[in-house]
C-alpha positions in Angstrom: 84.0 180.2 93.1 86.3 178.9 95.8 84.8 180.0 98.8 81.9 182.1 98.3 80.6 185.2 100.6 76.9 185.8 102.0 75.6 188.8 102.6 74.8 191.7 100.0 74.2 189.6 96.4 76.5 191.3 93.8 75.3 191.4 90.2 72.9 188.5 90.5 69.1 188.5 89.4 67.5 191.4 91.1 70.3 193.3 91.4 70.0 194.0 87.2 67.5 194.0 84.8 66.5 190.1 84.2 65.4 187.8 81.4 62.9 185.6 83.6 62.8 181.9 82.0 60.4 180.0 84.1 60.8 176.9 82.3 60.0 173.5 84.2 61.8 170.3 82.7 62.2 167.5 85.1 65.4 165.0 84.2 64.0 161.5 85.0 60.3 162.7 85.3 59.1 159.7 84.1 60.3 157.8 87.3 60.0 160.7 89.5 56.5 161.1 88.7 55.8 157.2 88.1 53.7 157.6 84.6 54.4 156.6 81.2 56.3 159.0 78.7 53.2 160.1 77.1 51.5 161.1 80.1 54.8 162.7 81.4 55.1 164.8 78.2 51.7 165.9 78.9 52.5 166.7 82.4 55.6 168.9 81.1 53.3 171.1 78.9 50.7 171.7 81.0 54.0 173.3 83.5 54.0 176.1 81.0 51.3 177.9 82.9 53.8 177.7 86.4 55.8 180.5 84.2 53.0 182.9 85.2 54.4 183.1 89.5 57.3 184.3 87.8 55.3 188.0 86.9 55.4 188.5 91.2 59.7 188.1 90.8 60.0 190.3 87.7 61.1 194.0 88.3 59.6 196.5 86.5 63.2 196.3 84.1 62.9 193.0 83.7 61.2 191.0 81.1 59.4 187.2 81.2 59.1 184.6 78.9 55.4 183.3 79.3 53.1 180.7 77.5 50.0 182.8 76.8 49.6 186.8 76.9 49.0 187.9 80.7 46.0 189.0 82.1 46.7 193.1 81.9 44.4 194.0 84.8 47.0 191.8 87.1 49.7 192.8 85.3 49.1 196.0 85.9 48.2 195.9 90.2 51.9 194.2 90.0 53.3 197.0 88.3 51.7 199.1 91.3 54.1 197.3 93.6 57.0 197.2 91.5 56.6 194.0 90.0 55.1 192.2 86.8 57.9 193.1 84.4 58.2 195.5 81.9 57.8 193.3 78.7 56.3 189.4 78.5 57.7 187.6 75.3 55.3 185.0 73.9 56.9 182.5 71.7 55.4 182.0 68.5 53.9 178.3 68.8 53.9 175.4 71.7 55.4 172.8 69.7 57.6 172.2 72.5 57.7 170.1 75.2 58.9 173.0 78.0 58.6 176.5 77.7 62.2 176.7 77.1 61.8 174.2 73.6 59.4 177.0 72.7 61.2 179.9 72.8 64.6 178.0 71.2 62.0 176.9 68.9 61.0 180.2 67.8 63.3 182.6 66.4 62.6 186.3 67.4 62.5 185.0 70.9 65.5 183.6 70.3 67.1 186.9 69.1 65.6 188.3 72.1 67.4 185.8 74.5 70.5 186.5 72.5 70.6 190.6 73.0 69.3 190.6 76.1 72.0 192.8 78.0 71.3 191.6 81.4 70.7 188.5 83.4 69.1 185.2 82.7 67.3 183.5 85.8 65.7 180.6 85.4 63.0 178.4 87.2 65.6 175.6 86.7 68.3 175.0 84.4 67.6 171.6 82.6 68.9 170.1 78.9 66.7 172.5 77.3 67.9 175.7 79.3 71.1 174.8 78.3 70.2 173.8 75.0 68.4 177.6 74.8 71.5 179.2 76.2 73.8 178.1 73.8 71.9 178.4 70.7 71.7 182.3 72.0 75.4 182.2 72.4 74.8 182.8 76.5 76.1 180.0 77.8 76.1 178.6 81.5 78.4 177.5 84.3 79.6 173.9 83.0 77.6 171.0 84.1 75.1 173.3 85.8 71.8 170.8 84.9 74.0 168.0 85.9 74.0 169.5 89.0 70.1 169.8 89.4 69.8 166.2 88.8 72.3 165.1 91.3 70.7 167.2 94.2 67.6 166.2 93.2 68.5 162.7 93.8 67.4 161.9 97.5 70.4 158.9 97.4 73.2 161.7 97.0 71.6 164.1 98.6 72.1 161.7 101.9 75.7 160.7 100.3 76.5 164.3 100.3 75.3 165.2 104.2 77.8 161.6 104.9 80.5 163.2 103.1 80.0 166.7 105.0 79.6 165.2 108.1 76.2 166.8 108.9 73.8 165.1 111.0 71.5 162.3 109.0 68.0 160.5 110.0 68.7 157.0 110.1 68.2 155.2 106.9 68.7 152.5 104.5 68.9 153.1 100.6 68.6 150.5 98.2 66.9 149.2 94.9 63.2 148.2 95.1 63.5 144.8 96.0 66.0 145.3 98.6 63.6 147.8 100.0 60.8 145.5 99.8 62.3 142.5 101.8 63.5 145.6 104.0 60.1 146.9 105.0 59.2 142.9 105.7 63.1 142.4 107.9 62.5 145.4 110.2 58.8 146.3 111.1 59.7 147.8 114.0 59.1 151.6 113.8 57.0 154.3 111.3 59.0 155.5 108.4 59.0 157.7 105.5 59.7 156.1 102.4 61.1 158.1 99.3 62.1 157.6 95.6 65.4 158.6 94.9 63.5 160.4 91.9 60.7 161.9 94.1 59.6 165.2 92.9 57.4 167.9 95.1 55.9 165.0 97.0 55.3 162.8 94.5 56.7 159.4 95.4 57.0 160.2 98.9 55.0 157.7 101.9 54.6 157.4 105.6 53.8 154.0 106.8 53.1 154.3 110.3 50.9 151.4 111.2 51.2 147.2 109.7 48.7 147.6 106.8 50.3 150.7 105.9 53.6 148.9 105.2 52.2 146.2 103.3 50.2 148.7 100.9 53.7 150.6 100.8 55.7 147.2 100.1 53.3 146.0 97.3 54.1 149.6 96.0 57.7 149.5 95.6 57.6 146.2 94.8 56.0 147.3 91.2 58.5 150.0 90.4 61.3 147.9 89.7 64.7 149.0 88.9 64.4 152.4 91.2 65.9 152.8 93.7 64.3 153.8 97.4 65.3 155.5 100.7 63.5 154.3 103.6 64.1 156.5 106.7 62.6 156.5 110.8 60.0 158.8 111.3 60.9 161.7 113.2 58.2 163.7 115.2 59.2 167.4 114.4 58.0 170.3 115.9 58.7 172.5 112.6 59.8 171.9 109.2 61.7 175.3 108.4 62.7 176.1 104.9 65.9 178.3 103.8 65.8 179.9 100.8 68.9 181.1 99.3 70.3 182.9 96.3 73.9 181.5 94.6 75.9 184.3 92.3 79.2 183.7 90.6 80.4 186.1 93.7 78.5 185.7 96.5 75.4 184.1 98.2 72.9 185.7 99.7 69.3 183.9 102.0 66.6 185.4 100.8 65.2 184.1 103.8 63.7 181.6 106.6 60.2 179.8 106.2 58.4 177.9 108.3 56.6 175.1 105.9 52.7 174.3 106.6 52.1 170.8 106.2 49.1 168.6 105.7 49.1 164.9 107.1 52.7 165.7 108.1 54.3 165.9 104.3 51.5 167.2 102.4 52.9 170.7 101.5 50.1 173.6 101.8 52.0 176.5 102.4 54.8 178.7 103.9 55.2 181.4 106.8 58.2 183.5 106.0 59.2 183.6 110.3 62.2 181.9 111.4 61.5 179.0 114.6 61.1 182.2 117.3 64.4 180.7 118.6 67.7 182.4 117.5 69.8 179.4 118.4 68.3 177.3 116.6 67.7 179.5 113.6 71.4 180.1 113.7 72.5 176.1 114.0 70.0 175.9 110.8 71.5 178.5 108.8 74.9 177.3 109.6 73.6 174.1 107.8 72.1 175.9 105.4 75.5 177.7 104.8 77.1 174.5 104.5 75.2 172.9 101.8 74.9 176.3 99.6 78.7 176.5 99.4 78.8 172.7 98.7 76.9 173.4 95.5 78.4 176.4 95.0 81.6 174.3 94.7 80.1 172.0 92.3 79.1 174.6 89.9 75.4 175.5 90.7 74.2 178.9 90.4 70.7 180.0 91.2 67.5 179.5 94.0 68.5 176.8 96.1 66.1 175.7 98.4 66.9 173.3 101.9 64.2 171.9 104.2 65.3 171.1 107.7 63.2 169.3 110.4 63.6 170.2 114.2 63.0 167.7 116.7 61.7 168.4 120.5 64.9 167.9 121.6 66.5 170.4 119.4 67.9 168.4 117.1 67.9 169.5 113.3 68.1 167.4 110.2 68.7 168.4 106.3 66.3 166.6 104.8 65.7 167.5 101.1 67.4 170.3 99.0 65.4 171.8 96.0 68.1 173.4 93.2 64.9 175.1 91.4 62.4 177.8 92.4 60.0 176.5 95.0 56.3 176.9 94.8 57.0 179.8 97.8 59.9 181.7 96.2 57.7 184.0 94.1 55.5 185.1 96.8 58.8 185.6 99.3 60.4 187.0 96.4 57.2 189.9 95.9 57.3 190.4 99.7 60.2 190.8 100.2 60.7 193.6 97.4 57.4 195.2 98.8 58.2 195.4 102.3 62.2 196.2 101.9 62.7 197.8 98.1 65.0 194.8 98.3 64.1 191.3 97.1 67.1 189.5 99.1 65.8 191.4 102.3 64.1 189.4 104.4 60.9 190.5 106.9 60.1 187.9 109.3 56.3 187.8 110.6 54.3 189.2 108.1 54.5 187.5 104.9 53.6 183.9 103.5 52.4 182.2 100.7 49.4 179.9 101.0 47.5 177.5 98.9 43.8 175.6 99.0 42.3 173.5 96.7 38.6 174.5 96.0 35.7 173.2 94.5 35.1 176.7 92.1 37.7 175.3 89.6 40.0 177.2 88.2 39.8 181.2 88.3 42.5 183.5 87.0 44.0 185.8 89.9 40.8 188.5 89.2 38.3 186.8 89.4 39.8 185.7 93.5 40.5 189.0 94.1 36.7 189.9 93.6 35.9 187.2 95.9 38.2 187.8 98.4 36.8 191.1 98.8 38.0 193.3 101.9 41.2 190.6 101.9 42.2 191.0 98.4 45.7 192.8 98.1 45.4 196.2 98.1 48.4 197.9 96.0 48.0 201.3 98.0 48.4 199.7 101.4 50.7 196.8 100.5 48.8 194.6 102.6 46.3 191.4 101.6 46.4 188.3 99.5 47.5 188.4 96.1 46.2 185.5 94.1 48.7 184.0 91.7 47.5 183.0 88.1 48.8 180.2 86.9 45.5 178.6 86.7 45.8 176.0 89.5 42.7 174.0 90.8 42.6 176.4 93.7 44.0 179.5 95.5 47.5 179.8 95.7 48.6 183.0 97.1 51.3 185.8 98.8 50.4 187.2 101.4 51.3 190.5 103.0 50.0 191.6 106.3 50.7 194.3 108.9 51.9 191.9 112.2 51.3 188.0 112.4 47.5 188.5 113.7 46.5 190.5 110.5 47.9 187.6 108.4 46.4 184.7 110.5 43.0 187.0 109.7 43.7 186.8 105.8 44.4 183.7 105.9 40.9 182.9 107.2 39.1 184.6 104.5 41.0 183.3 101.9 40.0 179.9 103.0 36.6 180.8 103.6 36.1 181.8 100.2 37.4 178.3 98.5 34.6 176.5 100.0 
């Protein structure tokens, strides 16, 4: 691809019928995630269950690779929307670390992956993908899980907005001893401190006040030889998110978010609105642009998700890019679909996804819907919260309302009924 188009997404997942792979493999967990190899490998397998957000992407012509046998009541109110897939593969045995090692590990899934006349899409192409791909004689774009780990790397990613000339937060990136003495040189204004490795949040601080940066410096100082970015804390007035599809033709945005966050970088959830400002939704989706084709040029294919901040005097930075699903693509993904026929059609105002942690525990995606009662999704209206289940400590969930009011009202009871 030399200069790829956006606009209508030509032969890329959704457009055919697709092999879902949901597989979750990070490159470097170990230090993005700061535990020992056995507790990462834990980690890893119990990711298997993430596979199951993938049922709210699948078409009913597609099929899904999954850990465990879905629940066929859910299945089934998907399949009233259009969703859920029309056949889940269970590979025979979880020897493997990712779900990917278990279906390469197993060989009628295997020989499933192999005839499968359409698409692949996976969560996110790592070693194993790749490993999976070959070994079923479909094999990627060259250097494609290279490519996830550079972006994923918060150093480059800042190397890469330099090189593009796109405007940067000020920072300072360095190894963790540099950093240290840093935070001790220059106490002069909050910051945000990140891994290079840092994963979904994890290994990701605000030090706003003295104490804070000495508990922060003590930090760093015990994860020696990483590397750290420490960068001024901007005040933003919203955190949009752009979604957007990469095909060996074209690119397409699936569309605009506005991320939901906690403590200001505790992710809870996404409204699928742009900033209410054309503008400035247009000056972030020229960024947007920017960075897709950049990766597009370096061989990725697949979601890529950008997070932006926007400042009260209308500035706007990249700050992270995300070359996997995110936690949100599923549910845009459904709604989108639901809304438009057309997953990579985007309806502003009346779709999100949402997640809270509760004390119940863990419930699979029925059991919420009976408690949500009058706000569970209701397949003959389109409309409600539809619980994921994937077995999280909590409610995670797409929602689908009529007009921004009607969602702020499912919201609500959602959240009421986690307590």
């Amino acid at each position: 691809m030399t200069e790829p188009l956006f606009g209508a997404l030509i032969g890329a997942a959704g457009k055919t019928s697709t092999l879902h792979i949901p597989s979750v493999r990070f490159a470097g967990g170990v230090q993005a995630f700061h535990v020992s190899e056995v507790e990462y490998a834990r980690m890893e397998k119990s990711f298997k269950s993430l596979g199951a957000r993938s049922l709210l992407m699948a078409s009913l012509d597609d099929a899904l690779i999954l850990h465990q046998p879905p629940d066929p009541e859910y299945v089934a109110l998907l399949r009233m929307c259009g969703a859920g897939g029309a056949g889940h593969l269970i590979p025979a045995g979880s020897e493997g670390q990712c779900l990917a090692e278990d279906a390469l590990l197993c060989p009628a899934t295997l020989e499933f992956v192999r005839d499968w006349p359409g698409a692949l899409e996976f969560y996110m192409v790592s070693d194993m993908d790749e490993r999976l791909a070959r070994q079923a004689g479909r094999p990627l774009p060259p250097y494609q899980s290279g490519v996830v780990s550079l972006f994923n790397d918060k150093v480059f990613f800042i190397r890469t907005l330099e090189d593009m000339g796109l405007p940067i937060i000020e920072s300072y990136s360095g190894p963790s001893d540099a950093v240290a003495f840093r935070l001790d040189k220059d106490p002069g204004w909050p910051l945000v401190a990140r891994s290079s490795r840092s994963v979904g949040g994890a290994g990701v601080w605000v030090a706003r006040t003295a104490a804070q940066r000495r508990e922060l410096k003590k930090r760093i100082e015990k994860r020696r030889g990483e590397v750290f970015i420490l960068q001024k804390w901007i005040d933003s007035v919203s955190s949009p998110n752009l979604q957007l599809y990469v095909g060996e033709d074209s690119i397409c945005v699936l569309g605009m978010s506005a991320q939901v966050f906690r403590d200001g970088i505790h992710h809870v959830g996404n409204y699928f609105d742009g900033s209410g400002d054309d503008e400035v939704d247009g000056r972030v989706m020229a960024q947007a642009k920017a960075l897709a084709m950049e990766a597009a040029r370096m061989g990725y294919r697949g979601i890529l998700g950008i997070d932006f901040i926007i400042t009260a005097g209308g500035e706007i930075y990249a700050v992270e890019i995300n070359a996997r699903h995110n936690t949100s693509t599923h549910a845009l993904w459904f709604a989108n679909r639901l809304i438009n026929g057309d997953p990579f059609v985007a309806s502003p105002g009346r779709a999100a996804y949402m997640r809270w942690p509760s004390v119940r525990g863990r419930l699979c995606a029925m059991e919420w819907m009976k408690l949500l009662g009058e706000a569970a999704f209701d397949p003959d209206t389109g409309q409600g919260a539809l619980p994921y289940d994937c077995g999280w400590d909590g409610l995670e969930a797409a929602i689908v309302a009529s007009d921004p009011e009607h969602r702020q009202w499912l919201e609500k009871r959602a959240e009421r009924v986690t307590a």
